[in-house]
N, C-alpha and C positions, 0 to 999 in steps of 0.2 A: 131645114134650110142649110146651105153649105157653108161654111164657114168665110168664106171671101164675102158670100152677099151678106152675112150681116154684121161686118167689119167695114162695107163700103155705105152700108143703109147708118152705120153707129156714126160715122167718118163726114156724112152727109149731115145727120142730124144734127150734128154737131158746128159743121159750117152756116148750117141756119139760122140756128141762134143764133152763134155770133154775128150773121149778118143783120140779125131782127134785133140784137144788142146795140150794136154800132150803129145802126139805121134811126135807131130812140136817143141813142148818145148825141148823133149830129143832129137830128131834129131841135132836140133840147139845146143844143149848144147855136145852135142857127136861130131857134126862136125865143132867147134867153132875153132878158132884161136883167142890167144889175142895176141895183141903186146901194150906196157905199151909206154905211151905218156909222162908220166912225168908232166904233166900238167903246159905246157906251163905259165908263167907269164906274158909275153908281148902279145902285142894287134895284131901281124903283123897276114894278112890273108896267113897264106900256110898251106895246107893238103899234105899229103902223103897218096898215095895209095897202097895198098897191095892188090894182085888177087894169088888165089886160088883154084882149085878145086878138089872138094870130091862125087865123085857117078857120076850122073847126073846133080848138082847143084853145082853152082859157088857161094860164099860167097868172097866176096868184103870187107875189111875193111878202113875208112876214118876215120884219127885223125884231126878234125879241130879245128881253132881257130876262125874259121866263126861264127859271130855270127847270119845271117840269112843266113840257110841253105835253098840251092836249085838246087833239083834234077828235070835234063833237063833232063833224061832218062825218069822219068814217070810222068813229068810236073806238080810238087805241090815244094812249099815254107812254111817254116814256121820261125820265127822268135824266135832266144834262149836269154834269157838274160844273163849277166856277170855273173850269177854266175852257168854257163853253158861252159863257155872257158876252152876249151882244152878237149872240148867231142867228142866224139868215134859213129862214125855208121858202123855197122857191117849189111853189105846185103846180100842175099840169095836167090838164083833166084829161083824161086816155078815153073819154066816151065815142065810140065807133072805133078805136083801135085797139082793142084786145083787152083794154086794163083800166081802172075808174079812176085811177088818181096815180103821180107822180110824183113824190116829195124828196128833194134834194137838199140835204143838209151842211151849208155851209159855215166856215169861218175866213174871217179876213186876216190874210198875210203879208207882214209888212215888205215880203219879198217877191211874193210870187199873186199879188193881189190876192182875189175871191177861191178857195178852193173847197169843193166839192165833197168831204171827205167819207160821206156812204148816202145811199140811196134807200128810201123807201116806197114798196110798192104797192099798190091797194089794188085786189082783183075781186070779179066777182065769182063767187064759186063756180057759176059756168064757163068764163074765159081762163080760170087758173088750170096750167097742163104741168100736172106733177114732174115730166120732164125737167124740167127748166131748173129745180130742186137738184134731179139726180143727174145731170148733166155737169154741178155746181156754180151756176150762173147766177142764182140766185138761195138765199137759205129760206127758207119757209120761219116767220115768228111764231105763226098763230093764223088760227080762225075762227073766226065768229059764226053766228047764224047767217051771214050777209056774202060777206067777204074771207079771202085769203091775204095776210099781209104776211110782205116778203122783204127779203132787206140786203143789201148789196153794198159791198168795202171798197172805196177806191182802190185804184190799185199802184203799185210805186210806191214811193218815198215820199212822206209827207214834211212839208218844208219845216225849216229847224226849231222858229217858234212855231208850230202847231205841233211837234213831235208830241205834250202832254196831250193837247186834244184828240190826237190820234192813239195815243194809249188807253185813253179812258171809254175810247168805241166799244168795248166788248160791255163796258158793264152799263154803257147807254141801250145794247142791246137786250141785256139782260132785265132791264126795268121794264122793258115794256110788259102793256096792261090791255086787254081790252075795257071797252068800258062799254056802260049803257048809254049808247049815244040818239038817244032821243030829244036831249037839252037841248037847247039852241044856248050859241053863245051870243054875249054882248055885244 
């Protein structure tokens, strides 16, 4: 092939995705629900659940003080530290649009309210397009017999009290675990 067509095929790919990025970003941000958690100060483990639904997709929201979170619905763990208590996961079932679950991991800032600071994404091994990897839109964690889980960094500047929560994202990434997700939880 000549070299302009697969610079304008690489150039194309590329504006795709991002339009298939942005396209899930405003969906998410147009069919978001927040509920304000107050940001717990004691250590005790309870979440409360809130369920939801908008379209076709169900958006789940969990305010926990867990500090190693682990979801038995698509069998991965990962481990937050203290200065991560009393964060927010907001989920979004992607059934019929390309991907099984959406988890967006938030904390509350006293400036800039709810912020979003990385994303995880749950595929199943036939809608995950290695693309998407090597394009850098997304990092690949892992995969299971099931699924592909993928994980995505805000982008920008995170506001000034979340700077630590936002330094300790690589080693929240590094925890993760798949697990045997047969359990049901409580």
């Amino acid at each position: 092939m000549n070299k302009t067509v697969v610079i304008i095929l690489i150039v194309a790919a590329l504006l795709l995705c991002c339009c298939l990025v942005s396209g899930i970003g405003v969906f998410l941000f147009v069919n978001s629900d927040t509920t304000d958690n107050g940001n717990n100060s004691t250590n005790t483990s309870s979440s409360t659940n809130t369920s939801f639904s908008r379209s076709s997709s169900t958006t789940t929201t969990v305010i926990t003080d867990e500090l190693p979170y682990t979801n038995y619905e698509h069998g991965f763990s990962l481990v937050f530290p203290e200065s991560w208590e009393g964060y927010k996961v907001d989920k979004t079932s992607g059934t019929g649009m390309g991907f099984e679950a959406y988890y967006e991991f938030k904390l509350k800032s006293s400036t800039s309210g709810e912020v979003s600071l990385f994303t995880m994404t749950v595929y199943s091994k036939d809608d995950w397009d290695p693309m998407m990897e090597e394009l850098g839109l997304e990092y690949k964690l892992g995969e299971s017999t099931e699924y592909v889980y993928t994980f995505a960094q805000m982008n920008g500047i995170a506001p000034n009290d979340l700077q630590e929560a936002f330094s300790d994202i690589d080693d929240i990434k590094d925890s993760f675990k798949i697990i045997d997700n047969t359990y049901e939880t409580k």
